[in-house]
C-alpha positions as CSV (number, residue, x, y, z in Angstrom):
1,X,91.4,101.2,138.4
2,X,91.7,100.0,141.8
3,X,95.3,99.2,143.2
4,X,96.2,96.2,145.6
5,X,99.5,95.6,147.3
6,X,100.1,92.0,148.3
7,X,101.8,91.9,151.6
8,X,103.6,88.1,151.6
9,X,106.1,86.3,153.5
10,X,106.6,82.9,151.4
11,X,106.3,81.1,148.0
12,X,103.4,83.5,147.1
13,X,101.5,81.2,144.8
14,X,98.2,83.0,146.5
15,X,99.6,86.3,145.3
16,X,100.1,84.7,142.2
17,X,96.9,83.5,141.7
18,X,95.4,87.1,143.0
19,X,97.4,88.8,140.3
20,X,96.9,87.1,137.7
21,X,93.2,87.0,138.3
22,X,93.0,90.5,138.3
23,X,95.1,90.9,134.9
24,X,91.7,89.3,133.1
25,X,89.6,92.4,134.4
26,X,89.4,96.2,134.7
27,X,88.0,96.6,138.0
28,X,92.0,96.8,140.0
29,X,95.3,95.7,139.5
30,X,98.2,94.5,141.8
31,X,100.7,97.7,142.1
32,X,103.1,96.0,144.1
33,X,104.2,92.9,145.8
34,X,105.9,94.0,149.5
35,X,107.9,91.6,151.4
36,X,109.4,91.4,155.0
37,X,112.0,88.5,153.8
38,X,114.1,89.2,151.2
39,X,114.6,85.5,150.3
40,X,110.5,85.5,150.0
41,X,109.7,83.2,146.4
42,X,107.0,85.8,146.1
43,X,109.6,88.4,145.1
44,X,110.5,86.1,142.5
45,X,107.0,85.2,140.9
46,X,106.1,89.0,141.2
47,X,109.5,89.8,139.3
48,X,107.6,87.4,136.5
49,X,104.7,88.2,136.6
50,X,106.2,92.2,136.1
51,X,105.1,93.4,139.0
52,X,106.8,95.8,141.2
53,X,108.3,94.4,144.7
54,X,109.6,96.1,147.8
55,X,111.2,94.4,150.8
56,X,110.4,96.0,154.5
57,X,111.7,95.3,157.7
58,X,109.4,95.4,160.3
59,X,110.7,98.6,162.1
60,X,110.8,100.1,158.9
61,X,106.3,99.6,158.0
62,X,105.9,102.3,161.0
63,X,107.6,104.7,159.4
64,X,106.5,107.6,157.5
65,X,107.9,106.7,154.4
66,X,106.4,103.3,154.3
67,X,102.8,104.5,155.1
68,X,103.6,107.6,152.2
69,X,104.5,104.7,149.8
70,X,101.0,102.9,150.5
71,X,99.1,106.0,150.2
72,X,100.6,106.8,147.0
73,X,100.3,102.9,145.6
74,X,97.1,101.3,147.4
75,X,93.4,101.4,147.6
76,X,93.2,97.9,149.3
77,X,95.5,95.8,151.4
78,X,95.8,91.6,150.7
79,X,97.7,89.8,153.2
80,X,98.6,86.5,151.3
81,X,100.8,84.0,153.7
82,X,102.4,88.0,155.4
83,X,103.9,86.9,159.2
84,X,104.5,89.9,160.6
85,X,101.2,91.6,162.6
86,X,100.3,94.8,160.9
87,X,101.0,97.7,162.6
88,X,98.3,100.4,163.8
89,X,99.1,103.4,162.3
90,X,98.5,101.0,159.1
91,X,95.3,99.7,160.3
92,X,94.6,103.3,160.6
93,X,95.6,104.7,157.1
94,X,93.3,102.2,155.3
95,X,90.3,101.7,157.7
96,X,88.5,98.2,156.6
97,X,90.8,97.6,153.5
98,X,93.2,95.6,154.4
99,X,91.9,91.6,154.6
100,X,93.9,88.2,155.3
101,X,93.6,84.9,154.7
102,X,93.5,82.6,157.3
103,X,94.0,78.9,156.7
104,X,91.4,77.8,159.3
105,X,88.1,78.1,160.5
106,X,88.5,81.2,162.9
107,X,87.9,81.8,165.9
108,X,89.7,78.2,165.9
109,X,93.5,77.7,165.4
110,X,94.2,81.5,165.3
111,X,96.4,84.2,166.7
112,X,100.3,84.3,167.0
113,X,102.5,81.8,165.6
114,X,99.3,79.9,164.3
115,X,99.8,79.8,160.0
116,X,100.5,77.5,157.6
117,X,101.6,73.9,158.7
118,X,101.3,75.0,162.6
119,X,98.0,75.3,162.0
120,X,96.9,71.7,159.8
121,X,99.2,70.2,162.8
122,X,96.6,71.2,165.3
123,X,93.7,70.6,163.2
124,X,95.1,66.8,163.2
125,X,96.2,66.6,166.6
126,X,92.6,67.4,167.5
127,X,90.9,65.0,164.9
128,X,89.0,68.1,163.7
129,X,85.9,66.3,161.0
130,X,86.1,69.8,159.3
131,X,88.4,72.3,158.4
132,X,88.2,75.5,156.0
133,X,89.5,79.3,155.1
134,X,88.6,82.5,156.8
135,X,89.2,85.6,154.9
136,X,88.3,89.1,157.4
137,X,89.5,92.2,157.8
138,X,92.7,92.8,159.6
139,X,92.5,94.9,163.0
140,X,95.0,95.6,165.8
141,X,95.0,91.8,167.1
142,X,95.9,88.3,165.7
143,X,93.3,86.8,163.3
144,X,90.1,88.8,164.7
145,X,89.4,91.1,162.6
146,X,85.7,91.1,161.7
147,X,85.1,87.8,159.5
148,X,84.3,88.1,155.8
149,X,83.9,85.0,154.4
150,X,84.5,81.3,155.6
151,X,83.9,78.1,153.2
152,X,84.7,74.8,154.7
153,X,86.2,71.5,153.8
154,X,85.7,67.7,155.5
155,X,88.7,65.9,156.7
156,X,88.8,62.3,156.8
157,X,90.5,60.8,160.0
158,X,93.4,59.1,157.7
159,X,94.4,62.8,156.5
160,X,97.7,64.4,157.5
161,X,98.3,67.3,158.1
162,X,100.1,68.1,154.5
163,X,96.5,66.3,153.2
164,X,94.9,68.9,154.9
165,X,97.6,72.0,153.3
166,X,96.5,70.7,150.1
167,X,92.8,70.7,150.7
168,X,93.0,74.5,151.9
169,X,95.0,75.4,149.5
170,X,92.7,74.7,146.5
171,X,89.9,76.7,149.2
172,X,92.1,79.5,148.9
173,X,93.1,79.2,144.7
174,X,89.4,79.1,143.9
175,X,88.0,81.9,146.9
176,X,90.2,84.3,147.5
177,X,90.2,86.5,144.5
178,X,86.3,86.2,144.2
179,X,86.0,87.5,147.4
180,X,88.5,90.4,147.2
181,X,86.7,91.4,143.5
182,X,83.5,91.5,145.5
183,X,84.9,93.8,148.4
184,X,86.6,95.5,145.6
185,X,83.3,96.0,144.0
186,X,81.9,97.7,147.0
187,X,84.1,100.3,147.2
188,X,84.0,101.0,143.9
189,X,80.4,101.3,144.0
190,X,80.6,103.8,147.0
């Protein structure tokens, strides 16, 4: 069985809805959930749903002993709402295997300091007629890693920009584990 640690920064109801998607299967299962803020609600929905968690400072996911720990506990990588940009020796270590989710259409609305409600604000602000989710593979830069799978909604010009959180936010419930099972699938198969 395939292991996946969920990097996340926030509430985590994607990593959530990522482990308990792959509880119905036996294809992989979420190892651990690994947090750079220990006050993350993710911690707490993982300590639920009985899955391991691990808090990380930033300084601390270069070091040998954090890349040891994700050798020994990962075949695959899911950044779910994670803020901190993933260092190379990392990106290194597990070479197209780690993916994000990206609530946008990228190239649009990404790179630093562009997630969550930063983003919707901007999508607004520039009375965008469509908005959507980009899932890719994570690389040494911001939100342009090589793109994996988009889907897209319409925005109506009455929507706010906590209209347009929820509308991603059901994207992201019903893609995102769908497209890591497929990706999982593939290496697997090879």
């Amino acid at each position: 069985m395939l292991r996946i640690i969920i990097f996340a920064s926030g509430s985590g109801t994607n990593a959530e809805n990522i482990i308990e998607y792959f509880k119905k299967g036996t294809l992989a299962e979420v190892s651990y959930v690994v947090s750079n803020n220990e006050n993350a609600g993710v911690l707490e929905r993982a300590k639920r749903l009985h899955i391991p968690s691990r808090v990380f400072s930033k300084k601390e996911m270069t070091t040998d002993f954090f890349l040891k720990f994700l050798a020994e506990h990962a075949d695959f990588i899911v950044l779910a709402g994670f803020l901190l940009k993933i260092p190379d020796q990392m990106i290194t270590l597990f070479p197209n295997t780690i993916v994000n989710i990206h609530p946008a259409l990228l190239p649009k609305y990404g790179g630093k300091g562009m997630y969550g409600m930063h983003v919707h604000r901007a999508v607004v602000a520039n009375k965008e007629s469509e908005t959507g989710i980009t899932i890719h593979y994570v690389n040494e830069q911001y939100d342009e890693g090589a793109i994996i799978f988009q889907k897209t909604v319409a925005l109506d010009h009455s929507d706010t920009p906590e209209d347009v959180a929820a509308k991603i936010h059901v994207l992201e419930q019903e893609n995102f584990p769908k497209v890591i099972e497929k990706l999982l699938k593939t290496i697997n198969e090879g």
